[in-house]
C-alpha positions in Angstrom: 65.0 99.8 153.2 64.6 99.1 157.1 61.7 99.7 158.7 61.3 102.6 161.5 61.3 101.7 165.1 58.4 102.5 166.8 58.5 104.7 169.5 56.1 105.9 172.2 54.5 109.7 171.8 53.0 111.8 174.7 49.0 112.5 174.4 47.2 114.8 176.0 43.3 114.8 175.7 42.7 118.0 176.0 44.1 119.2 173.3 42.5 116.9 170.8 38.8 118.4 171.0 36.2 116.1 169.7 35.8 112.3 170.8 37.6 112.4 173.4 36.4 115.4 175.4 32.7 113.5 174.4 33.7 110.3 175.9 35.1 112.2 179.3 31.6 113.9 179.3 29.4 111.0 178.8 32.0 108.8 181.3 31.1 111.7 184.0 27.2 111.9 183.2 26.9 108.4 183.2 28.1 108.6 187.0 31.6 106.4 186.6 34.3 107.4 188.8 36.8 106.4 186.0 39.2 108.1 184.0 40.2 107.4 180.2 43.7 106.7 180.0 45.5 107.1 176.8 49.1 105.3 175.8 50.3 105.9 171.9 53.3 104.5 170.1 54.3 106.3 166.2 56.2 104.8 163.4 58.0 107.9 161.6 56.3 111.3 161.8 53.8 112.4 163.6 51.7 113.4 161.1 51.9 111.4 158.2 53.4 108.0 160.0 51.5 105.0 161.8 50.1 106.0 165.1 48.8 103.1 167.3 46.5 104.1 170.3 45.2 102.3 173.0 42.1 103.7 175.2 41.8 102.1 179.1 38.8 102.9 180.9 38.8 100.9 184.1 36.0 99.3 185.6 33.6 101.3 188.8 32.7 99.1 191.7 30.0 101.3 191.7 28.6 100.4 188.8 28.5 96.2 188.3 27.2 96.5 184.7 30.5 98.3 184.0 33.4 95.8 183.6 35.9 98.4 182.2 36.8 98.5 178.5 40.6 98.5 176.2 40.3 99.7 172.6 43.1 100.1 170.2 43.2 101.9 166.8 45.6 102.7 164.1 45.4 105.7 161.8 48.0 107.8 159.7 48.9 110.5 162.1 48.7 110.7 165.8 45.6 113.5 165.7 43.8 110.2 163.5 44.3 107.6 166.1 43.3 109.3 169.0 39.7 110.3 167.4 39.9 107.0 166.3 40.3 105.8 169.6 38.2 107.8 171.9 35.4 106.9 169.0 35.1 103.8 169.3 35.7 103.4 173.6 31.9 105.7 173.4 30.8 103.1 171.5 32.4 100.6 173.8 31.1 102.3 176.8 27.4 102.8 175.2 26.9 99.8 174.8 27.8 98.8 178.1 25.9 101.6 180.4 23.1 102.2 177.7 20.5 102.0 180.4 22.1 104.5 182.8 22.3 107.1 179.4 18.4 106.9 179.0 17.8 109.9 180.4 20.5 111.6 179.4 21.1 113.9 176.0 24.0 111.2 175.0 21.1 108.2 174.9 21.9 108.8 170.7 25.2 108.3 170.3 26.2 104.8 168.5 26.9 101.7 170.2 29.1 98.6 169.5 28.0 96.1 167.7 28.1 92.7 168.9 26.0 90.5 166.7 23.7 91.4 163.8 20.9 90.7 165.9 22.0 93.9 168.0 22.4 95.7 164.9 19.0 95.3 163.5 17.4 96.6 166.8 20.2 99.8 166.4 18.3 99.9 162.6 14.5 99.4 164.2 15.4 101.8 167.1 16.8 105.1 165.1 15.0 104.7 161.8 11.4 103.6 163.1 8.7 106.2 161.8 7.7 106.4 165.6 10.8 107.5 167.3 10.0 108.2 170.5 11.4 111.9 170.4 9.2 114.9 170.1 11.7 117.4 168.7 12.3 116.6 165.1 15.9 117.9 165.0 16.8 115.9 167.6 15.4 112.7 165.7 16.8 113.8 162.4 20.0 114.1 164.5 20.0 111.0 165.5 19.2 109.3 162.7 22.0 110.9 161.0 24.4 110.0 163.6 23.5 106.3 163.9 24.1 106.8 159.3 27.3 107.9 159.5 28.4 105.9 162.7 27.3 102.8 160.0 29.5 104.2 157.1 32.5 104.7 159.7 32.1 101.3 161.1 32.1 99.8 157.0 35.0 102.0 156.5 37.0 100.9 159.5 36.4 97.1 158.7 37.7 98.0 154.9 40.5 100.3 156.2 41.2 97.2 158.6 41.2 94.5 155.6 42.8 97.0 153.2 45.5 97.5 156.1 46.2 93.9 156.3 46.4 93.4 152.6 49.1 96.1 153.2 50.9 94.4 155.9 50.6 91.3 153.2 52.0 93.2 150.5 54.4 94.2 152.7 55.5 91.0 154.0 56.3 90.1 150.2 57.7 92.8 149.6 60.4 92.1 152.4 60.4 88.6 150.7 61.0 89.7 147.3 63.6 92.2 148.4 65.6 89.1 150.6 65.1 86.9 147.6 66.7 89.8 145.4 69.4 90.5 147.6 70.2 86.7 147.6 70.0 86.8 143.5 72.5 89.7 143.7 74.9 87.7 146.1 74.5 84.5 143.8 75.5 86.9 140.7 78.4 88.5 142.7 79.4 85.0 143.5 79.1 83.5 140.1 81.1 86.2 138.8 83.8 85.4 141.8 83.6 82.0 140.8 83.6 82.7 137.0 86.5 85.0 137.6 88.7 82.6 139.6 87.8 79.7 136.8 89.0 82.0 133.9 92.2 82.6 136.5 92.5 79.0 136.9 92.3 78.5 133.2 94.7 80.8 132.7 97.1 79.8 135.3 96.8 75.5 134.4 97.7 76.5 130.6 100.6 78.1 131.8 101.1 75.4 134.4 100.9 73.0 131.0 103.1 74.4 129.5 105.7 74.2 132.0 105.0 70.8 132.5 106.0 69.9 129.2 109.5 72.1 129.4 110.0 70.2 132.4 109.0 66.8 131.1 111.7 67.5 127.9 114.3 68.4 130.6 113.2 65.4 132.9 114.2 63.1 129.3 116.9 64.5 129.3 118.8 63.3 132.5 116.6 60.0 132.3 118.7 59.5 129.2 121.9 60.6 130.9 121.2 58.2 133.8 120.1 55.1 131.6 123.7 55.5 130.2 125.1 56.1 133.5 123.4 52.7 134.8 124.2 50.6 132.1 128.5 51.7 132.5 127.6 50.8 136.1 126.4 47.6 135.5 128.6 46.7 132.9 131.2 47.1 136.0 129.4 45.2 138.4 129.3 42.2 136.0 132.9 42.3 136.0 132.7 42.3 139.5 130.7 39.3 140.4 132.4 37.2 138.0 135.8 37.8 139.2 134.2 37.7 143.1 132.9 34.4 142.1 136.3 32.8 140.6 137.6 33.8 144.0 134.9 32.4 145.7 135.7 28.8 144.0 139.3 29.1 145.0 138.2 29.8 148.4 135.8 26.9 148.8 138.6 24.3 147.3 141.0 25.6 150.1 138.4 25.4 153.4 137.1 21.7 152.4 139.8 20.4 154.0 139.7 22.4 157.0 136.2 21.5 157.7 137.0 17.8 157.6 139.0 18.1 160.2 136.7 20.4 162.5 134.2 17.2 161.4 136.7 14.8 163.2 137.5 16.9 166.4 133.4 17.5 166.9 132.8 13.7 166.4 135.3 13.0 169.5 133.9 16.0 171.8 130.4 14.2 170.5 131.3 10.6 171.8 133.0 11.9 175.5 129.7 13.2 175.9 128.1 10.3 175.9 130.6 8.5 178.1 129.1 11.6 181.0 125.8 10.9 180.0 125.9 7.0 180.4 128.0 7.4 184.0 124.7 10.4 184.9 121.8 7.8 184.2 123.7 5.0 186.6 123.8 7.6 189.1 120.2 8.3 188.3 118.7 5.0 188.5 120.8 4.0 192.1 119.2 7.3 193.5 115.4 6.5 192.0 115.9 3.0 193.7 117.0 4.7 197.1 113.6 6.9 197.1 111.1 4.2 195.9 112.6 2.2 199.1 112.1 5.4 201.7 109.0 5.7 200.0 107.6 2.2 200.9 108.7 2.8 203.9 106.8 5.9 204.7 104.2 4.4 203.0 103.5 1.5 205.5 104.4 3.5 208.6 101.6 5.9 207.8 98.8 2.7 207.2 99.9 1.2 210.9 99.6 5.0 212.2 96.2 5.5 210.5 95.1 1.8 211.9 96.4 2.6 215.5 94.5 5.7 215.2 91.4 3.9 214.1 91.4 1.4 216.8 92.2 4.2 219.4 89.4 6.1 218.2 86.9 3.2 218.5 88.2 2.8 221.9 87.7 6.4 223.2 83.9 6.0 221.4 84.0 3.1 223.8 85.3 5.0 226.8 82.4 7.5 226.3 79.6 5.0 226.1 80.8 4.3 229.1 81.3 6.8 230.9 79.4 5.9 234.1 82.2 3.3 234.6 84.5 5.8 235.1 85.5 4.7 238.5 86.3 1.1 237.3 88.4 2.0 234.1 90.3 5.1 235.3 93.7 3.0 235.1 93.0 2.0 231.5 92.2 5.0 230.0 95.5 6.7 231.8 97.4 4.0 229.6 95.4 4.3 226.6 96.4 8.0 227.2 99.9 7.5 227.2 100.0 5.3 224.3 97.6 8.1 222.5 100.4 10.5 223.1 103.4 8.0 222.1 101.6 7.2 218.9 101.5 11.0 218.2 105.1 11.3 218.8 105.9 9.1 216.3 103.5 10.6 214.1 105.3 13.9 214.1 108.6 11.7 213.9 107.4 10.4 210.5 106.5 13.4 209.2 109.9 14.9 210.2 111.1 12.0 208.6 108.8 12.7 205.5 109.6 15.7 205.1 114.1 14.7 204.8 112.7 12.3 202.1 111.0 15.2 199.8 114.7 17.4 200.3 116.3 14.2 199.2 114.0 14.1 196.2 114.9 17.5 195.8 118.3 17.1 195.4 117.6 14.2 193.4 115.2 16.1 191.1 117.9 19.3 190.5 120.5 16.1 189.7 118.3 14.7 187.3 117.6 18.2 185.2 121.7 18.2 185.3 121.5 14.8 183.1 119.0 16.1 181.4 120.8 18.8 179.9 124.3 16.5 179.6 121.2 14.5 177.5 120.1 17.1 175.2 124.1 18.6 174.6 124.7 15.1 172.9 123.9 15.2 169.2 
């Protein structure tokens, strides 16, 4: 069963004589310029269903002792919670403001209690044999009042624990009923279950049994094509022996015919080596031709490199002396000029080195030409 929402219920005070109208007198006697304010929320009826209600009295900046007060009860019925409610905010206030209610005919009524030293001086102040009252109703009164304010106060604490017991019970009770619910789904799917296993039963017996029709019909052509592959290779037996009295005959006849291929090869084989021995004698005149340009090259450059040498050693002489400009002005305009040939001929060796590497080119893509004429030869 799901629980009922809770849902907010207008109050009105004055129509719930009793507690309330008390506390709205004793608020104004005591001199507070406050209001009790009143906010209710109900869980079903009215009348029979939980009523929560909350008392605000807000604090007086008139009155520092005062700090303003919130009490909430919970009773069976809206009527319930608001007496409820409005009793205990006069006990609230009471105990706040006792000293300002001296004088006044509410000085009786019950306070809070905070500890239980502040209840034993509640005990020693009502029940005394010397109450400091001279009318002997009023005392009786009194005493009375502070009794049953006691036996409300017990009752509350046990309506209180007896409530959360409820709330307890409750709580297991929303437990028990999930785990329930969850048994009944685990028995609905068990018998889902057991339902499609008794199915599946069914269905793999009659699944055997066609396996085994099939199986006898599956014997069947294996038998049919067992006898089909052995005419077959009964045939192909025949086959290979007559392909292999022709292949004999066949051999016998191309024998000679590769002979003679033999003898034509063997020629092609020996020209080959006639252009091969005509390629290296080409080779080795050419390899002699570059070794000589080499050497060649080779000794130019080490008389360039010693001509430049010696003119550097004479222009390191020139600038050691360079005060003697005057004197040797003739002989550094020749060492100039010969500074300048020399470099011409550098750049007409290197012109001239550079026609030896094409030559070695050439000579290079003429030897991979043997080289191949080489590796045709078998």
């Amino acid at each position: 069963m799901e629980p009922q929402e809770w849902r907010p219920f207008e109050i009105s005070p004055a129509s719930y004589r009793g507690f309330p109208a008390l506390l709205d007198e004793m608020i104004e006697r005591a001199g507070l310029k406050t209001k009790a304010v009143y906010q209710g929320k109900v869980q079903g009826s009215e009348e029979e269903g939980q009523a929560v209600v909350t008392v605000r009295i807000g604090a007086d900046p008139m009155v520092p002792e005062f700090k303003g007060t919130i009490v909430r009860a919970q009773e069976e019925g809206t009527a319930n919670a608001i007496q409820t409610a409005a009793r205990e905010a006069v006990r609230w206030v009471h105990a706040e403001i006792g000293e300002r209610l001296e004088d006044t005919p509410y000085r009786y009524l019950p306070q809070a209690l905070f500890t239980q030293k502040h209840l034993a001086e509640n005990v020693r102040r009502y029940h005394r044999d010397a109450l400091a009252e001279p009318e002997e109703q009023l005392r009786v009164a009194a005493r009375c009042t502070h009794a049953m304010d006691r036996e409300l106060h017990r009752r509350d604490q046990d309506v209180g624990m007896l409530r959360r017991e409820k709330e307890e019970l409750k709580k297991k009770m929303d437990q028990l009923a999930k785990e329930k619910a969850d048994l009944m789904l685990d028995n609905l799917q068990l018998s889902k279950e057991k339902k499609i296993l008794v199915d599946e039963v069914m269905a793999g017996s009659l699944r055997q049994h066609e396996l085994e029709e099939e199986m006898e019909e599956q014997n069947k052509t294996f038998k049919i094509h067992l006898d089909d592959l052995t005419r077959r290779k009964r045939r192909a037996l025949a086959a290979r022996n007559r392909a292999f009295e022709k292949l004999q005959t066949y051999r016998e006849v191309t024998d000679q015919e590769i002979q003679e291929l033999i003898a034509e090869l063997q020629e092609l084989v020996n020209l080959n080596n006639q252009k091969a021995h005509a390629i290296r004698q080409l080779m080795s005149i050419d390899i002699a031709v570059r070794v000589t340009y080499q050497t060649r090259i080779d000794k130019v450059k080490e008389d360039l490199e010693k001509r430049i040498q010696e003119l550097g050693r004479k222009s390191s002489q020139l600038r050691e002396t360079v005060g003697y400009l005057d004197t040797m002005d003739a002989e550094l305009i020749r060492t100039e000029e010969e500074l300048e040939y020399h470099r011409q001929e550098a750049r007409r060796l290197r012109d001239l080195e550079a026609w030896v590497r094409g030559v070695q080119g050439r000579g290079a893509a003429g030897g991979g030409a043997s080289t191949c004429a080489q590796e045709a030869t078998p």
